[in-house]
TIFI-962644 format. One record per residue (C-alpha): residue number from 0; residue in three letters; y, x, z. Coordinates in Angstrom, 1 decimal, m for minus. Each point is the difference from the previous one (the first is absolute). Layout:
! TIFI-962644
[NUM,"ALA",[Y,X,Z]]
...
END
This chain:
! TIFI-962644
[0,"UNK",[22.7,m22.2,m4.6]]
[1,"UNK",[m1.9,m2.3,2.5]]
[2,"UNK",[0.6,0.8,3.2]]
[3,"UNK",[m2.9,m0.7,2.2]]
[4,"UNK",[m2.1,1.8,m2.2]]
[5,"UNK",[m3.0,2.6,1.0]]
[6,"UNK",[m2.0,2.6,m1.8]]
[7,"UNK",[m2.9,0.6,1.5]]
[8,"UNK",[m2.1,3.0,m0.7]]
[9,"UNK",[m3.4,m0.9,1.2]]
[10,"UNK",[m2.7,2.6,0.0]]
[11,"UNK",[m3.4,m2.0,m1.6]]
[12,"UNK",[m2.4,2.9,1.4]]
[13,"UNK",[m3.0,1.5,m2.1]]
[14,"UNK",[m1.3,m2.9,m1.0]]
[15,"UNK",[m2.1,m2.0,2.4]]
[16,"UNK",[2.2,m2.9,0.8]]
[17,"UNK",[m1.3,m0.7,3.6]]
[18,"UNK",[2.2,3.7,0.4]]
[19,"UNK",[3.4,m1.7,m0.9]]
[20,"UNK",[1.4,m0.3,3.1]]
[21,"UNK",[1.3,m3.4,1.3]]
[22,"UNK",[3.5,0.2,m0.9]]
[23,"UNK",[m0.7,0.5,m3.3]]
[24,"UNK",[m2.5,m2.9,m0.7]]
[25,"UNK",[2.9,m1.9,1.3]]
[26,"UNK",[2.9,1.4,m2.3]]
[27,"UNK",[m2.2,m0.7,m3.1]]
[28,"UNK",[m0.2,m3.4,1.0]]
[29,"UNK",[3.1,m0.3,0.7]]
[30,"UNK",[1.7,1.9,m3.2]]
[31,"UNK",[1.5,m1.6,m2.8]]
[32,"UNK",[m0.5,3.1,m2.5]]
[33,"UNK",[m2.1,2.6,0.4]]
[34,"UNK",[m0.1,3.2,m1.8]]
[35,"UNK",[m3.1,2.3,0.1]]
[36,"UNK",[m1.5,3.3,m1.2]]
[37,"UNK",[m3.1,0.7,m1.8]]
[38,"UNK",[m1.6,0.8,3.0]]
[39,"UNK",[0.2,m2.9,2.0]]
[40,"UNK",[m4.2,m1.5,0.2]]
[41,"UNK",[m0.2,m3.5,m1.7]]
[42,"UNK",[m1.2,m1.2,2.8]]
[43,"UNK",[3.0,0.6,1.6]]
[44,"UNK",[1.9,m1.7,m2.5]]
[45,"UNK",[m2.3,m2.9,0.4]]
[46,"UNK",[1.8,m0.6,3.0]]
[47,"UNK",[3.1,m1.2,m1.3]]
[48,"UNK",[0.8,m3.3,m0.7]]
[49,"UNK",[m0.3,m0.9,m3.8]]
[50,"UNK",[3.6,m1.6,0.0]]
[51,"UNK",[1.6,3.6,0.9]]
[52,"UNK",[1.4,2.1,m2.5]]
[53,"UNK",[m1.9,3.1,m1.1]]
[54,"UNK",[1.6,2.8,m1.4]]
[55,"UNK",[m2.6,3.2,m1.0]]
[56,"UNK",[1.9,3.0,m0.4]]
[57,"UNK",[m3.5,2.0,0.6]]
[58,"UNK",[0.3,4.0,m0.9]]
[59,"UNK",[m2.9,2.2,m1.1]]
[60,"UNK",[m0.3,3.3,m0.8]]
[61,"UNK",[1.5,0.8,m3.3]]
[62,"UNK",[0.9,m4.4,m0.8]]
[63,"UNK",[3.2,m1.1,2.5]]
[64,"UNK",[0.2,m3.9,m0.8]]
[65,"UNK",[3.8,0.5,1.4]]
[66,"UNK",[1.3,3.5,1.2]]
[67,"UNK",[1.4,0.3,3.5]]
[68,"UNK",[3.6,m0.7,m0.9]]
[69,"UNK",[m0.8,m3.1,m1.4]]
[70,"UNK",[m2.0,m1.1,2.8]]
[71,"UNK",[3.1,1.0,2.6]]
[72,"UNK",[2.2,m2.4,m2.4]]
[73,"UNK",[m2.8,m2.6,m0.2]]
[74,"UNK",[0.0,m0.4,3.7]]
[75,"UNK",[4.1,m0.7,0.3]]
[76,"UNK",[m0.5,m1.9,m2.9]]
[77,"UNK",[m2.7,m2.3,1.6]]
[78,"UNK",[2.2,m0.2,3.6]]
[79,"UNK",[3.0,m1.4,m1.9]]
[80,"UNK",[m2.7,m3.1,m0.8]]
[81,"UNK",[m1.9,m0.2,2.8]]
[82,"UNK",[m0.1,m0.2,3.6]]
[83,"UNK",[m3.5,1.6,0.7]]
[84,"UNK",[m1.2,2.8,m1.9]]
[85,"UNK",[m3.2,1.9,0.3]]
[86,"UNK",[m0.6,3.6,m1.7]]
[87,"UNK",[m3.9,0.5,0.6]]
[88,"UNK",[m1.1,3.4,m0.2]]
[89,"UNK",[m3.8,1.8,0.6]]
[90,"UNK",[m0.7,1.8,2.9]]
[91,"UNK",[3.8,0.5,2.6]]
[92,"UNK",[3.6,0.1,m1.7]]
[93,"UNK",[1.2,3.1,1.5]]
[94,"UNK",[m3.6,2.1,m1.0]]
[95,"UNK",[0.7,0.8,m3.6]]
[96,"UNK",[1.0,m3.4,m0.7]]
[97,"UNK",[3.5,0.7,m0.8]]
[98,"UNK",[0.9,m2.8,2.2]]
[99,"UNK",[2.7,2.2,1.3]]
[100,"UNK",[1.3,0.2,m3.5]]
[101,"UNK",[0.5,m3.7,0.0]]
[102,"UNK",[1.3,m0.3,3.2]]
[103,"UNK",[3.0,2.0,m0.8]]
[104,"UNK",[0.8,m1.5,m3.0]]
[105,"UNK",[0.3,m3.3,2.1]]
[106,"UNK",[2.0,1.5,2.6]]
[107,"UNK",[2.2,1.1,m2.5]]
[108,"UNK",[0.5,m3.4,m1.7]]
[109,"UNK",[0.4,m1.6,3.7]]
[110,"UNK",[m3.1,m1.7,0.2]]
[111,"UNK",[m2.0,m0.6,2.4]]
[112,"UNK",[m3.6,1.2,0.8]]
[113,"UNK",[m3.2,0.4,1.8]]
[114,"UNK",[m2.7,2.3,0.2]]
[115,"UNK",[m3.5,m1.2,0.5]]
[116,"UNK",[m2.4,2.8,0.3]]
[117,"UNK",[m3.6,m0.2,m0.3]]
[118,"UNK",[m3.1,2.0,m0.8]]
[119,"UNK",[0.5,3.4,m1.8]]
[120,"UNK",[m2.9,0.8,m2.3]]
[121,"UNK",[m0.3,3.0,2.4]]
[122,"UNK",[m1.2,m1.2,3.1]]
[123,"UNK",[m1.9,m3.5,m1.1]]
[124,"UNK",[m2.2,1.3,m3.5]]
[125,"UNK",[m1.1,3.7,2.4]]
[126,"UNK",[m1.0,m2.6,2.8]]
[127,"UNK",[m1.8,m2.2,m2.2]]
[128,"UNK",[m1.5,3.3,m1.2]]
[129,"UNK",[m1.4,0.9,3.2]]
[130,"UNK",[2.7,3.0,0.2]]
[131,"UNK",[2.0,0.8,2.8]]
[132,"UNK",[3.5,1.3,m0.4]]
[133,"UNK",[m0.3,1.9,2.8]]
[134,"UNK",[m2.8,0.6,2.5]]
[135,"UNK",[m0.3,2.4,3.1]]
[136,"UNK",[m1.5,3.8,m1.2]]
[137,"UNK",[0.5,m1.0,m4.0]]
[138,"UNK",[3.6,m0.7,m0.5]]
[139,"UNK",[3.2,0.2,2.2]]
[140,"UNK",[2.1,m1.8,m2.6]]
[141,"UNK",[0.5,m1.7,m2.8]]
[142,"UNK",[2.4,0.3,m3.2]]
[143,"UNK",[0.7,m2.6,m2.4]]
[144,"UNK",[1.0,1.8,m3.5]]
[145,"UNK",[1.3,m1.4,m3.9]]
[146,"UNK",[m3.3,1.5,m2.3]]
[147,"UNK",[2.7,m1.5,m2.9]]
[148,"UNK",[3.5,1.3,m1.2]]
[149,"UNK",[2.6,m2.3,m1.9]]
[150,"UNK",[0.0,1.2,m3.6]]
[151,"UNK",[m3.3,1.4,0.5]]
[152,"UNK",[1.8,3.2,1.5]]
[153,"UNK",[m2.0,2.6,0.9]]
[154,"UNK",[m1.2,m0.3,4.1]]
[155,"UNK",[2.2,2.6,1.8]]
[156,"UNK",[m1.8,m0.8,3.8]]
[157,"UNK",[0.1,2.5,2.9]]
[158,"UNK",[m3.6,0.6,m0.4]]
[159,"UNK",[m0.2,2.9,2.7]]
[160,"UNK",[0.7,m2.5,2.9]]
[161,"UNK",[m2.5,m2.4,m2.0]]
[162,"UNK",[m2.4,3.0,0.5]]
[163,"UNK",[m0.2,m0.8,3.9]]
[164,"UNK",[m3.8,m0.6,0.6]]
[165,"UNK",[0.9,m2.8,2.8]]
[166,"UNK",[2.1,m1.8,m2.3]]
[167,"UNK",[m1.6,m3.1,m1.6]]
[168,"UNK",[2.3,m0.6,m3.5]]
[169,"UNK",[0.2,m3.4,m1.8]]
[170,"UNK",[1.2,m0.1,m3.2]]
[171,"UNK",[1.5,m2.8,m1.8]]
[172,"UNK",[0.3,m0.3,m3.9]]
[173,"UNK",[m2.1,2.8,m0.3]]
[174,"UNK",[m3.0,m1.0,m2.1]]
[175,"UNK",[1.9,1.9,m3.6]]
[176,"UNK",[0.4,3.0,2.1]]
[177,"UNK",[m3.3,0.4,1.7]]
[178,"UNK",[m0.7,3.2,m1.6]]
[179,"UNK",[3.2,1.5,0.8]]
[180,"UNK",[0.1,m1.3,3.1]]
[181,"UNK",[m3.4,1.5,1.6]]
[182,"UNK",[0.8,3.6,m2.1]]
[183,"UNK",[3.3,0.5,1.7]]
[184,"UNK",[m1.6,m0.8,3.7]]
[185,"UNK",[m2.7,2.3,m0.6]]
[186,"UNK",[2.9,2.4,m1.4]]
[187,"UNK",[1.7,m0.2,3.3]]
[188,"UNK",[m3.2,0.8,1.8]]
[189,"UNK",[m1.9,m3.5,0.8]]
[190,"UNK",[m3.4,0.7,m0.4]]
[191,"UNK",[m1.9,m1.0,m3.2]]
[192,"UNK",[m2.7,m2.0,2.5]]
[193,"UNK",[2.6,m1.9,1.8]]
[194,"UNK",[m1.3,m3.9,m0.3]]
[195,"UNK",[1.8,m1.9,m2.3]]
[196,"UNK",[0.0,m3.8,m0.8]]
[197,"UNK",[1.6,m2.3,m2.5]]
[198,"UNK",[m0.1,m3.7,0.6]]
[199,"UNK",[1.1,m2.2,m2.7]]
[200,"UNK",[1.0,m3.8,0.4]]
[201,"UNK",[m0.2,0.5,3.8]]
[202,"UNK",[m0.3,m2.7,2.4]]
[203,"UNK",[m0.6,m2.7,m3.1]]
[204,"UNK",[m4.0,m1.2,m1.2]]
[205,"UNK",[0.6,2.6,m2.6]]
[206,"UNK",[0.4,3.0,2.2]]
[207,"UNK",[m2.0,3.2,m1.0]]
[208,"UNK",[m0.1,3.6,2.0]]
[209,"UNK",[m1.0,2.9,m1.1]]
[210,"UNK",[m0.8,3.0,2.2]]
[211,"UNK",[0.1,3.3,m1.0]]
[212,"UNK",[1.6,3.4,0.9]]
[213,"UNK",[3.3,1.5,m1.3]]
[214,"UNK",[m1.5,2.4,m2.8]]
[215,"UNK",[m2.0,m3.0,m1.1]]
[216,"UNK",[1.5,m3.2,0.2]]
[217,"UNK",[2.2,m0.1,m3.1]]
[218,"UNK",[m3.3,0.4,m2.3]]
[219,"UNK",[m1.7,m2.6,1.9]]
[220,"UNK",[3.0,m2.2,m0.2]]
[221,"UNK",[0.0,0.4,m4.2]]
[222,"UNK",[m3.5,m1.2,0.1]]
[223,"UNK",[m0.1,m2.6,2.1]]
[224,"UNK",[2.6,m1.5,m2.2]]
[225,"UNK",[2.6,m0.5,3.4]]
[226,"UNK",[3.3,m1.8,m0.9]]
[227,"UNK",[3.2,m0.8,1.6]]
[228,"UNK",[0.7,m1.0,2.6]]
[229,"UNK",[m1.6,2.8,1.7]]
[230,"UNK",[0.5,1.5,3.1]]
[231,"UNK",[m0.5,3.8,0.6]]
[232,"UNK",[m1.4,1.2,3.7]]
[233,"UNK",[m0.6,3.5,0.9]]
[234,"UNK",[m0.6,1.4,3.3]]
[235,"UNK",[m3.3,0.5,2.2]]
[236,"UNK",[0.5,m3.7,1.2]]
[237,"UNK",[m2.1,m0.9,m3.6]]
[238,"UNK",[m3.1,1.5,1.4]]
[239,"UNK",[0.1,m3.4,2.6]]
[240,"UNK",[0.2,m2.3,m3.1]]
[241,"UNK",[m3.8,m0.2,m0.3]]
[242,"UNK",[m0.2,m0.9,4.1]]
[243,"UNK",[2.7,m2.1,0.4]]
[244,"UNK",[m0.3,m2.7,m3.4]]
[245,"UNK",[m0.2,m3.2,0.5]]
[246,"UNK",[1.1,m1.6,m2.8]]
[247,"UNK",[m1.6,1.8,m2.9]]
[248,"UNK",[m3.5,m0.6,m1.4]]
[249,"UNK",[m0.7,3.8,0.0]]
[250,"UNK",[m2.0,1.1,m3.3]]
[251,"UNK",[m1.7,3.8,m0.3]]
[252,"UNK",[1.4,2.1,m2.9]]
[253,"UNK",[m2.2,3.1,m0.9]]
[254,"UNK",[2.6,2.7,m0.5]]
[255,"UNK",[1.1,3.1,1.6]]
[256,"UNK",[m1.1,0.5,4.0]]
[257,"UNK",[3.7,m0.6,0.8]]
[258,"UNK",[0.2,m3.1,m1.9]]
[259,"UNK",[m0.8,m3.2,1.6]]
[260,"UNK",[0.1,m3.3,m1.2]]
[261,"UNK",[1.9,m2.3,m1.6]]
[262,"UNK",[0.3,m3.4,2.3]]
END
């Protein structure tokens, strides 16, 4: 095994890469190897030099390219050879990235590592949606919540604290269980007119938001065709996403009253 070498688990952000932060545009210089997800923008992987080693080990929904074991064996693997390697995931390591995952497995195999955090799809594609996480009178926190299950296992959540009017949720790998997810909040006593928005490809030239309500949105998601990756917000902050956008060209869509638009 070499020695001096370092893993480093760099978060790429949402997307945009003026979000990596400057640590990381550095590392990707500076790697020799660097494996990434599926996630990870290609502009982002633009940015590293074309003499460096790529290695896509990209997972989707229902298509793993390598499972997680074989990525934790990948990464020893690839610090026996080199001195400098990057693993280059979307959105923060330690936010449903499994970057904790991979950490251990190093530990355990004595090798050494850093953590890099950036962006979480959270907090960058609701800004670039014009939603606040939090804002005085509308929401007093903020919880950030797997909409996704290994083995497509079915979502056992605590959905009577997620019931808590002042709570703004976020939900992560959720798009599949949409449905679910908006019947088991009102379930647990969220009201069927709570705003709603999912924004898909946040942050990047691609990004879309759609603004709905809770008893709504998963019928307006189906037909405006939304895809992964998509990002679920539902709290009164939504109803600001109209004010606050500045980085969507806002269209009109003639549907229900508590519809919106998709931007």
């Amino acid at each position: 095994m070499r020695n001096n070498a370092t893993v480093y688990l760099i978060g790429a952000g949402p997307g945009d890469p003026d979000l990596l932060t400057l640590k990381a545009a550095r590392l990707l210089q500076q790697a020799e190897v660097v494996v990434h997800d599926r996630l990870v923008a290609p502009a982002i992987l633009d940015l590293i030099p074309t003499s460096t080693r790529c290695v896509d080990v990209g997972k989707s929904a229902g298509r793993h390219t390598l499972p997680q074991t074989q990525i934790n064996a990948l990464l020893v693997e690839l610090a026996q050879q080199y001195s400098t390697v990057v693993r280059l995931k979307g959105g923060d390591p330690y936010i449903f990235g499994r970057g904790s995952e991979e950490a251990r497995h190093l530990v355990q195999h004595d090798i050494a590592f850093e953590v890099v955090p950036g962006i979480t799809a959270a907090s960058a594609c609701s800004a670039y949606s014009g939603i606040p996480l939090t804002h005085r009178g509308l929401a007093r926190a903020v919880s950030f919540i797997t909409g996704h299950f290994r083995d497509e296992e079915q979502l056992a959540l605590d959905w009577q604290r997620l019931a808590d009017p002042q709570l703004t949720l976020v939900f992560y790998m959720g798009l599949n269980n949409l449905g679910e997810i908006c019947r088991q909040l009102a379930a647990a006593g969220r009201t069927p007119t709570t705003p709603a928005a999912l924004i898909e490809s946040g942050s990047t030239p691609q990004q879309r938001k759609l603004i709905s309500t809770l008893q709504h949105l998963p019928a307006a998601a189906l037909r405006e065709g939304f895809q992964s990756p998509s990002l679920i917000v539902v709290g009164e902050v939504v109803t600001l996403a109209d004010e606050l956008d500045w980085f969507t060209t806002r269209a009109t869509v003639p549907e229900e009253q508590d519809y919106a638009f998709v931007g």
